[in-house]
Residue, then its C-alpha position, 0 to 999 in steps of 0.5 A: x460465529x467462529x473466525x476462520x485462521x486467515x481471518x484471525x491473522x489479518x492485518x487492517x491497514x491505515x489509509x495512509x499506509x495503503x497509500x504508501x504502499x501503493x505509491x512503493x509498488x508503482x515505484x517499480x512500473x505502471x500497473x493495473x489494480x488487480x497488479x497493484x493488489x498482487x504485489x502488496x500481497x505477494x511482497x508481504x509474504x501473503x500477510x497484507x491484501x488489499x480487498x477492491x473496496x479499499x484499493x480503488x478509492x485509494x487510488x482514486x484520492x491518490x489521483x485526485x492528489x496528483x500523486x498518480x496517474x492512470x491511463x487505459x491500456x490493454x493486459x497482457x489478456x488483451x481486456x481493457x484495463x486502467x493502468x496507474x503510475x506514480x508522478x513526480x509529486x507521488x515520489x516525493x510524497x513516497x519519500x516524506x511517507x517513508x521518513x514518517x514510517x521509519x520514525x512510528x516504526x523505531x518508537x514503536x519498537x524502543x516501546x516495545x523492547x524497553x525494559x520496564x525496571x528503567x521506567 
């Protein structure tokens, strides 16, 4: 079974960066799935996607927190879509999920750039 280049280059999320993520893009207004899918993707330079299989449990356990809420609306296409917003709660979750990343981010890279002579 060979693995196609886009396959090979893909980057598998945790559930608690999916969430992070999705409470970023909402950040910036109310948005629909397929909307919250395509900011990931298009923000992350094509490099995260998000399939629907991860996407609409996140946000439903997102909702289910409090952290999101969503409401039936019209696309710009006028069909009938759920539209989701961050919360007060979601923002302050956003904040404590940012401090949390920056700290694994700054360990993982003085591991990475460490000098093996000093260990």
């Amino acid at each position: 079974m060979t693995q196609t280049p886009s396959y090979q280059n893909r980057i598998e999320l945790l559930q608690g960066t999916l969430d992070m993520l999705i409470l970023r893009t909402l950040q910036w207004g109310a948005q629909h799935g397929y909307g919250i899918s395509q900011a990931i993707r298009i923000n992350s330079g094509d490099v995260l996607q998000v399939e629907t299989g991860s996407l609409y449990p996140a946000l439903h356990r997102l909702e289910r927190q409090g952290w999101v809420r969503s409401e039936w609306k019209l696309t710009e296409s006028k069909q009938r879509a759920k539209y989701y917003r961050i919360t007060a709660l979601g923002k302050k979750q956003l904040l404590s999920d940012q401090t949390r990343w920056r700290t694994i981010v700054d360990a993982i890279a003085a591991i990475m750039q460490a000098d093996p002579k000093r260990s």
